[in-house]
C-alpha positions as semicolon CSV with decimal commas, in nm:
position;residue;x (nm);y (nm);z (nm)
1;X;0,662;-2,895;2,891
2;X;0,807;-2,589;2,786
3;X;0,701;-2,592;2,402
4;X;0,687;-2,317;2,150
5;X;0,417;-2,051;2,242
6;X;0,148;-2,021;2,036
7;X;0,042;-1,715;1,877
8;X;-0,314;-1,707;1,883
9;X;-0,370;-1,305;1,714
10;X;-0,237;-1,064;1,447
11;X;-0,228;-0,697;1,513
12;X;-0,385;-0,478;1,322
13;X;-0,433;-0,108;1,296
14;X;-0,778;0,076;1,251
15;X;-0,729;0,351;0,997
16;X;-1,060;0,526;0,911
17;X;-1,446;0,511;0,889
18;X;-1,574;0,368;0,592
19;X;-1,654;0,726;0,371
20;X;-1,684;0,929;0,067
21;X;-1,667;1,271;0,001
22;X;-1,973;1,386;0,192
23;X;-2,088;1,033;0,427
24;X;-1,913;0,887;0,690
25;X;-2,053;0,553;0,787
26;X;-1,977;0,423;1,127
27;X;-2,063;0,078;1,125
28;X;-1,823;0,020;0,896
29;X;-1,414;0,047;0,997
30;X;-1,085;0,011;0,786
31;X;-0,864;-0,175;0,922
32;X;-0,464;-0,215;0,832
33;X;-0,334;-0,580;0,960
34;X;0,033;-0,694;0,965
35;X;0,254;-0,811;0,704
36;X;-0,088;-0,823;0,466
37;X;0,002;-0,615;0,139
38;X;-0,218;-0,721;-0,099
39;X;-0,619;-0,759;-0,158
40;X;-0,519;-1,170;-0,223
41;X;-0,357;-1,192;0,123
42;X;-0,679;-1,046;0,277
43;X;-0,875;-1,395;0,204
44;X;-0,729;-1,591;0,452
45;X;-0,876;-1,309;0,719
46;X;-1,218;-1,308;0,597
47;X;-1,436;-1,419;0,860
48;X;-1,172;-1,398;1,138
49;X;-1,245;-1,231;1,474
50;X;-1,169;-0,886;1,573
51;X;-1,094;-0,737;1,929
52;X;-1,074;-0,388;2,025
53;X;-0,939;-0,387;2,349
54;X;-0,942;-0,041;2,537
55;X;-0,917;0,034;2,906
56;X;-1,220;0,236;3,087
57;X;-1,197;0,503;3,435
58;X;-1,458;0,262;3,628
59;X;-1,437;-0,058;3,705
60;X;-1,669;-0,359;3,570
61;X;-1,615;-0,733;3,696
62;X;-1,319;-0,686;3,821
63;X;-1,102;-0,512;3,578
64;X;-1,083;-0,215;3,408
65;X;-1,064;-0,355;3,039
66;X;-1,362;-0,371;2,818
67;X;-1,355;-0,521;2,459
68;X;-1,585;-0,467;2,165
69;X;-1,549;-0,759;1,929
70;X;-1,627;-0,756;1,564
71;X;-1,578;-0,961;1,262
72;X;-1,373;-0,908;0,897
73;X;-1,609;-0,872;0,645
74;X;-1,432;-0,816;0,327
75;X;-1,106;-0,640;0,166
76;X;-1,072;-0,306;0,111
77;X;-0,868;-0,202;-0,191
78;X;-0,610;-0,342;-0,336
79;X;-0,274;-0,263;-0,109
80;X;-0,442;-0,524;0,174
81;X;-0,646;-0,281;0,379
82;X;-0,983;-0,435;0,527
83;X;-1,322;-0,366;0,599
84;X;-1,544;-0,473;0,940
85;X;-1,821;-0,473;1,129
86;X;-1,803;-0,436;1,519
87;X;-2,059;-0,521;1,725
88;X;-2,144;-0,156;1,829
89;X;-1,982;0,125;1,635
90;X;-1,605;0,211;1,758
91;X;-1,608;0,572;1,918
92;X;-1,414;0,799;1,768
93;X;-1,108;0,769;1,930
94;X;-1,020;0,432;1,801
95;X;-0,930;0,539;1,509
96;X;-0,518;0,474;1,535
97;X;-0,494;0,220;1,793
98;X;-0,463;-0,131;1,777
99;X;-0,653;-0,412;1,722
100;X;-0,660;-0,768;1,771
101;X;-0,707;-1,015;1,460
102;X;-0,790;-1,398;1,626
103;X;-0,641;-1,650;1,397
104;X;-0,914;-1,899;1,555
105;X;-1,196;-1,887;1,327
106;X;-1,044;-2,120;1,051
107;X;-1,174;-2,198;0,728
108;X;-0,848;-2,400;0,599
């Protein structure tokens, strides 16, 4: 039963806080996913899942990975970019590294 493997994510990319000129928010993140280049691509990832995966110095049941998950919220712009909402604010330095968008979550 060998079988075609299943993809199960889409990387993505987290490029910035939500700001302005003057206020950053944090609870708010920008996120860059693959192969999306346009604000009507972004609708099939509303909703989905997200998973920032980053690895800590001590270890907590058994390994030394920890994961803050959030959610996509809405687009941001019109070149494909997205906006989320993690479960507790991403430190600082996330921004640049990867993320994990589950394709799970369906609304087809």
């Amino acid at each position: 039963m060998g079988g075609e493997r299943v993809r199960l994510f889409v990387k993505g990319q987290i490029q910035s806080y939500v700001r302005n000129r003057k206020v950053q928010t944090n609870h708010t993140s920008i996120i860059r996913i693959e192969g999306v280049q346009s604000a009507k691509e972004t609708e099939f990832y509303l909703g989905k899942k997200l998973a920032f995966i980053y690895k800590a110095k001590t270890q907590k049941q058994g390994t030394y990975f920890r994961c803050i998950w959030g959610k996509v919220t809405r687009a941001h712009g019109n070149t494909g970019a997205v906006r989320a909402k993690f479960r507790k604010n991403l430190p600082p330095s996330s921004l640049g590294a990867s993320v994990r968008v589950m394709l799970c979550p369906s609304r087809v």
